[in-house]
N, C-alpha and C positions, 0 to 999 in steps of 0.2 A: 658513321657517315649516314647511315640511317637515319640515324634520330635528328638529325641537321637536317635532313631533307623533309622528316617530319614536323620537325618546328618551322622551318621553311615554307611549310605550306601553310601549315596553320592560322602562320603571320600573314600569308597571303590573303585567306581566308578573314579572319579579324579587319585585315586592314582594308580589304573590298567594303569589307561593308561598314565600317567605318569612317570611308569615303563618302559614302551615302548618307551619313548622319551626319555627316559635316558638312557637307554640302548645303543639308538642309539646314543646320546651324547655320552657316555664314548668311541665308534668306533669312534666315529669325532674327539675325542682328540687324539685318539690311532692314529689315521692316523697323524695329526696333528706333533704328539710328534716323527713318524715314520721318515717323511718326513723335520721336522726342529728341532728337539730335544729340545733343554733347551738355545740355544745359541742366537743371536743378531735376527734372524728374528724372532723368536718366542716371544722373547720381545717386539720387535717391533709391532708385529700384536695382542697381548693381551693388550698392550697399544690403541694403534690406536682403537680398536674393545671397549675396557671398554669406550671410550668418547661417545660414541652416547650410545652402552648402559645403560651407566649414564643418560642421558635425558631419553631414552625410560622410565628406570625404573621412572625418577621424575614425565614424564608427563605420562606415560601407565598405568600396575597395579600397580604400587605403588601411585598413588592418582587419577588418572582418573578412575580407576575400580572401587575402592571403595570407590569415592565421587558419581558417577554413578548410582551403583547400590541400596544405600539406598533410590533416590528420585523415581528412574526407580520403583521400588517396592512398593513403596508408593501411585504411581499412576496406578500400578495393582490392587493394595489392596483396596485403596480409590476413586479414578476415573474408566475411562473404558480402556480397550487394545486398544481402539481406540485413547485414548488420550497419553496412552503409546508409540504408534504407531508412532503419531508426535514426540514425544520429542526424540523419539530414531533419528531421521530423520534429527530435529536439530540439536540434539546435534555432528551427523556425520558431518553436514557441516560446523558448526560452527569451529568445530577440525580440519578438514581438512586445512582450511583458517588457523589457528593460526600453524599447522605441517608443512605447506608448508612454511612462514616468518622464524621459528626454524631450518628448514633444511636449506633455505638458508644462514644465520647467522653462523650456525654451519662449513658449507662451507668455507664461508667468514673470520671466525675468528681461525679455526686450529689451527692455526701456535700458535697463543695465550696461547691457552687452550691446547696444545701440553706441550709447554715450563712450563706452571702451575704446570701440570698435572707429568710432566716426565725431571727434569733438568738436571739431571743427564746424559741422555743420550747426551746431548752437550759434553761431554769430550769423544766420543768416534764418530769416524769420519764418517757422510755421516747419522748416526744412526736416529740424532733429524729430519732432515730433508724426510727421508725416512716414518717416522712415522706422519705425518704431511701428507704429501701425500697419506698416507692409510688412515688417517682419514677423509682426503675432498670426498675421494670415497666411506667410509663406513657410511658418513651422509645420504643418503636416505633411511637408512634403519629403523632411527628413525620416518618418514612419516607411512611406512606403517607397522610396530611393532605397532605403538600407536594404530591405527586404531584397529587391530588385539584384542588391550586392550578392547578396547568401542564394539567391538563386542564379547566379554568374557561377558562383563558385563549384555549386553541382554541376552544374550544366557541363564547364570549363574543366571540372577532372573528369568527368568520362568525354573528354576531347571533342565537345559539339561549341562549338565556338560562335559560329553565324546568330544564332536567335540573340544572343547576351550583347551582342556588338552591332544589332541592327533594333536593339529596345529603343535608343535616345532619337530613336526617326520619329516615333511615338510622341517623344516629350516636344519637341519641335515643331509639328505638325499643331499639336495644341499651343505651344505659345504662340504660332504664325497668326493661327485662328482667332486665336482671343484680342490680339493686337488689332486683327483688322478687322473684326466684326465686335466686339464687345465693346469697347472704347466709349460708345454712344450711353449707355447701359449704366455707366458710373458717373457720378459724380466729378470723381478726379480719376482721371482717364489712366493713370498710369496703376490702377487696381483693376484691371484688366486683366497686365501682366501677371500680376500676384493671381489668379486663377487659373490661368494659363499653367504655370508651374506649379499647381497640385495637383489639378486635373492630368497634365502631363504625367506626374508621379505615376498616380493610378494608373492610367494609360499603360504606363513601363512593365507596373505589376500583372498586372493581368495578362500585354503579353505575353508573359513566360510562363505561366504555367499551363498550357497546353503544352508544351515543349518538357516541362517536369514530368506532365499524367506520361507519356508518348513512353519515358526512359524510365516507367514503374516509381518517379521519384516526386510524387506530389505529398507537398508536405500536409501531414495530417498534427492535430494534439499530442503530444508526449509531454509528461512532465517527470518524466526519468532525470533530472537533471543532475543525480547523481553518478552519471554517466562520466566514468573515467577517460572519453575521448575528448566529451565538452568539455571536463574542464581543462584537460591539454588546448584545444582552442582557445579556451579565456586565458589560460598562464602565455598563450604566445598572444592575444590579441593584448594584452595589458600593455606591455613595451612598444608593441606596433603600433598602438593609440598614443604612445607619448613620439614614437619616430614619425607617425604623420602628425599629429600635431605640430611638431617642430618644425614640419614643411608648410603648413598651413599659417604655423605664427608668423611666416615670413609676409606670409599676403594680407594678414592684417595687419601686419606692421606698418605694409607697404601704404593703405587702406587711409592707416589715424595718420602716417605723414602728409598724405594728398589730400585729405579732406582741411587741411590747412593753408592749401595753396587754391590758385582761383580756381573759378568756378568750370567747371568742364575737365578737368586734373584725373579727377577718380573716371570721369568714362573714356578719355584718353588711353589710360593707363589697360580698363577692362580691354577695347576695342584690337587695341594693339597685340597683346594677350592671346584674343581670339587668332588672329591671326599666325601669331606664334604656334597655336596649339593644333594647327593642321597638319604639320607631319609628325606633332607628337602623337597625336590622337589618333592618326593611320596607321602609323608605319612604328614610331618607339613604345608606345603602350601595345602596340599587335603583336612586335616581337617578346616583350615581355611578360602579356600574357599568356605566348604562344608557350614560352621556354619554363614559366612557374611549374605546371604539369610533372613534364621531362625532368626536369632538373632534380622535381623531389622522390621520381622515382630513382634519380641516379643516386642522392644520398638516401633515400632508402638502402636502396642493394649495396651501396659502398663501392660504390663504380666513379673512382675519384678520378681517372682519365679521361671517362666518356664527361665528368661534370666538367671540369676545364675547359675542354677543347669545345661545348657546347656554350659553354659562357664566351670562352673567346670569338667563338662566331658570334652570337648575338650581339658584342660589342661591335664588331668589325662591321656586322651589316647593320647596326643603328648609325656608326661613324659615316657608311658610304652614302648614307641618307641624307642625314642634318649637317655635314661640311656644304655639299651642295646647293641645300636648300637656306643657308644660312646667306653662302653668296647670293643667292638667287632672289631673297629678298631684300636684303640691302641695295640689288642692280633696279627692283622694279616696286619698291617701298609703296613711292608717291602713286603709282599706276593703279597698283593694287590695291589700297586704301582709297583711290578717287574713285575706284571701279563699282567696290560693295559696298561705299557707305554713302558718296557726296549725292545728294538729293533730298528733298522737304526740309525736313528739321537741321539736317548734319550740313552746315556752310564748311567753305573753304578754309577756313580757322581751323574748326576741328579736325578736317584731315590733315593740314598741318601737324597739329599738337599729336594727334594719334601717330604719323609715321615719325617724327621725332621719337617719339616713348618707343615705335619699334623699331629701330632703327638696334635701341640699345637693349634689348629683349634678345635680339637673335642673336648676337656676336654669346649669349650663354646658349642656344641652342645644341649642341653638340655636349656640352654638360651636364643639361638638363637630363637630356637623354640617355648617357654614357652612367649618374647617376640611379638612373628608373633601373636600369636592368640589374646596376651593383645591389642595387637594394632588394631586387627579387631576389636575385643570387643567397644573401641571407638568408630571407626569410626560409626559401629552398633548406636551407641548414638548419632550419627553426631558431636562428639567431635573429632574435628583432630589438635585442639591448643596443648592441654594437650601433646599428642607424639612430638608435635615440642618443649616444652621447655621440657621435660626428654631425647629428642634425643640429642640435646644443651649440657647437663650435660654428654651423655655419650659420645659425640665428644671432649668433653674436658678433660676427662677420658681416651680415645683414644690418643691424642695427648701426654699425660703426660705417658703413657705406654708403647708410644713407645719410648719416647727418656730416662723413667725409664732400658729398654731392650735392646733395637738396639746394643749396643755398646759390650756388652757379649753375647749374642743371635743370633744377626746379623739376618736374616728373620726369624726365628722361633721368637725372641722376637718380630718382629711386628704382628705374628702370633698371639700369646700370648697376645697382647697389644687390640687384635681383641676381642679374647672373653672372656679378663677379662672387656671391656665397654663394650658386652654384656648381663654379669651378672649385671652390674651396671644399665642397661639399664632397665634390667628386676625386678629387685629391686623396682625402684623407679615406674616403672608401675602397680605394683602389688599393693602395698601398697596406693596411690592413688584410684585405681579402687576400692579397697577392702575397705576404709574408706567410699566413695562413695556408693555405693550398699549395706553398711551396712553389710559385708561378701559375701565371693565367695566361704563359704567351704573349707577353707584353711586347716581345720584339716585333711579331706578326703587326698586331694592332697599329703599332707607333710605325711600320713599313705600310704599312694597310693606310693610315690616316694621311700620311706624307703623298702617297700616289689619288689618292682622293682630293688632296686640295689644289694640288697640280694639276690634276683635271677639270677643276672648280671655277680657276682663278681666269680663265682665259675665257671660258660659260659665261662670266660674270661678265667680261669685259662684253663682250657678243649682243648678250641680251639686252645691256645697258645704252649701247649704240643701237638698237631697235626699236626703244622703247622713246628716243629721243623723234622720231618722227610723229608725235605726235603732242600737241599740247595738254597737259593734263589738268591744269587747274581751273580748268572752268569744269571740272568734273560730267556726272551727266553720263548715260549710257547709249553710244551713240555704233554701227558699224563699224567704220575703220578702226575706234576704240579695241572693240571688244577683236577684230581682226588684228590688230597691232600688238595686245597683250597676249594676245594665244598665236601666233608668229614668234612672237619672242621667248614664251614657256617651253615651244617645240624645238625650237632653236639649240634652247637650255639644252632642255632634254636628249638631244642628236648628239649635239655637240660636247657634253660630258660623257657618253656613251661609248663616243667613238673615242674620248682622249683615255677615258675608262681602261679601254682593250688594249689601245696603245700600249699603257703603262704596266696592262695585264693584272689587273686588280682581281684576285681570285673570287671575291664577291659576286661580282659580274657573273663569272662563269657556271657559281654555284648556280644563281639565280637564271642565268640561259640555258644549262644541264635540266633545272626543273619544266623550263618551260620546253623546249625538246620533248623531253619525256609526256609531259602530258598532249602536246601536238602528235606524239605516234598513240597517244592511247583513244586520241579522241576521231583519230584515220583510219 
């Protein structure tokens, strides 16, 4: 119970500050969406900006952090911080040398990985080439992103969580900057943004290593690479590079279908996304980073009860999250999309098109999520084969839903095609883990999930009839606006709260036991 209450906070912790970076993300898209709306540059720079992002995410946290941090721990736990010490030191130079060959590559081959990536955009003139050209600029930013990963990772096993989850305020603040003072500066104004996000990089990098010198863990040169722990992190980063890839093929799949549909498709699809990924990015990546840690000391020691019961809570409290928030943006779509984006460039069209594409984004929120934690759970067991062949099944799931949709749907069916292989994804992970560990409490969860949408569905009704007192498509940020949309959040918020307790959803309680406890400690 302990350790629930320590991941508990954790997640607390990550996800505060988390909120702070998203925050300032949803201002970076708003400026964004101000300044280029929905139309050919914005395409073009959501294109050019997802190809290194692609890499960061294959080789950063999506398989460097946590192939990383279960040997990183392993040798806090079982050797000394001294020998920790090394390996972190390694394994920095090691990465840097193989970052540095990928950035050049990545440079070198654009044009390639452009035309893969976005063909569509060839029938539209100067487009393909312009996008190609922002990509060779925004490859250095996958150098020092990655870094930014492997220094989450240390940071994250000796359980300092804040500095690593408040770096991307960093990269935000520079693309705001660059957006609205550089623009003048360029030629084509949308190379701006491409400075923005390497500058931002750096920015990331740098802040963490004062946070490294602080915990004796500032990486120096080692070219030990002989090192029997590295290469345990490369035998588990190798698989985990093909299980996030297989998450990531999904987005460029998504990527080469809308780049075939008209013009404003691909920033629809991004925009929507964004919005999507606000309580992934608070609340299910906090708990999942919170529980990596934990989880790999419990298979460390071989403490296979305290792992379950910990994996089961993590599920139960991602569930009480995104059931809610899943309603909660389908009641307030339109409101919420005319709030952060409808102004300068973004007309009334494009927030159409955008809350369409979200519309069908959230109904897989609660997959998404219920996914991210199965899959740390893994990694936790140094299994990261298993997520590459269930990724496999759900990119081919993916591929068949979108061309089942695209054609009546048009970007909402590839929306849709998104996180119906989500659910697929999370299916087949479940059920695997759960044969494996001989149960994870599935009856809890599935009693857990039941009393979460019950309390959901009546929120949803509430806020929706709140949200109706105001007209929203002249978009524009005006008072009663912004009073009508935050009336109707707290509304949400009360009101699932209270049907919460009703229904006695043990979540809750956990989560109000914690907060108790720190109201006597802070009296």
């Amino acid at each position: 119970m302990t350790e629930i209450k320590n991941i508990t906070k954790a997640a607390s912790i990550v996800g505060g500050a988390t909120f702070l970076s998203r925050i300032l993300g949803y201002i970076r898209d708003a400026v964004i969406a101000a300044f280029f709306g929905a139309g050919t540059y914005a395409d073009v720079f959501f294109i050019a900006y997802r190809i290194p992002n692609f890499f960061r995410r294959l080789v950063g946290e999506g398989s460097l952090t946590v192939s990383f941090i279960p040997v990183f721990t392993e040798e806090l736990t079982l050797g000394s911080r001294e020998r920790a010490k090394r390996l972190a030191s390694t394994a920095f130079t090691f990465f840097s040398i193989i970052l540095t060959v990928l950035t050049i590559l990545g440079v070198l081959f654009s044009a390639q990985i452009v035309e893969l990536t976005a063909p569509g955009f060839a029938n539209i003139q100067n487009k393909l080439s312009l996008t190609i050209s922002l990509t060779q600029w925004m490859f250095p930013f996958l150098f020092f992103i990655c870094l930014v990963a492997l220094g989450m990772g240390v940071l994250n096993s000796l359980k300092h969580f804040a500095a690593p989850a408040l770096s991307p305020v960093w990269f935000n603040l520079s693309m705001i900057g660059s957006t609205i003072f550089l623009i003048p500066f360029f030629k084509e104004p949308v190379y701006a943004l491409a400075f923005g996000v390497v500058f931002g990089g750096i920015l990331q990098f740098l802040y963490q290593l004062p946070y490294l010198k602080r915990y004796d863990m500032f990486p120096g040169l080692d070219f030990n690479f002989n090192d029997p722990a590295l290469r345990k992190i490369i035998l588990l980063m190798l698989p985990a590079i093909l299980a996030t890839g297989v998450n990531q093929i999904n987005v460029l799949i998504t990527s080469r279908f809308a780049s075939h549909l008209q013009e404003g498709s691909v920033s629809y699809l991004y925009y929507a996304d964004r919005i999507v990924e606000l309580p992934m990015g608070v609340f299910v990546i906090a708990v999942a980073t919170a529980m990596l840690p934990s989880m790999s000391e419990y298979a460390v020691k071989n403490d296979w009860p305290g792992f379950k019961e910990s994996l089961s809570f993590a599920i139960r409290l991602v569930t009480f999250v995104t059931i809610p928030a899943t309603v909660g943006i389908i009641a307030l779509g339109m409101p919420i999309v005319a709030m952060l984006f409808q102004r300068g460039e973004f007309s009334s069209e494009a927030t159409q098109g955008t809350v369409y594409a979200l519309y069908f984004f959230s109904i897989g929120l609660a997959a998404f999520g219920g996914a991210r934690i199965l899959v740390s759970a893994f990694y936790s067991l140094k299994d990261t084969l298993t997520p590459v062949k269930i990724g496999c099944i759900a990119v081919a799931a993916n591929i068949i839903f979108c061309f089942m949709f695209i054609g009546h749907l048009q970007h909402g069916g590839l929306a849709l095609a998104t996180s119906l292989s989500s659910m697929v994804n999370l299916l087949c992970l479940f059920m695997i883990l759960r044969k494996r560990l001989g149960g994870i409490g599935g009856r809890k969860i599935f009693i857990s999930s039941i009393k979460v949408t019950a309390s959901s569905v009546p929120m949803g009704i509430g806020v929706y009839g709140i949200s109706l007192m105001v007209n929203w498509s002249d978009g524009g940020l005006t008072m009663i606006k912004v009073f009508v949309l935050l009336l109707a959040i707290g509304f949400g918020v009360a009101s699932f709260l209270i049907f919460a307790r009703i229904f006695k959803s043990p979540e809750l309680s956990c989560l109000m036991d914690m907060l108790r406890e720190r109201w006597r400690k802070s009296s």
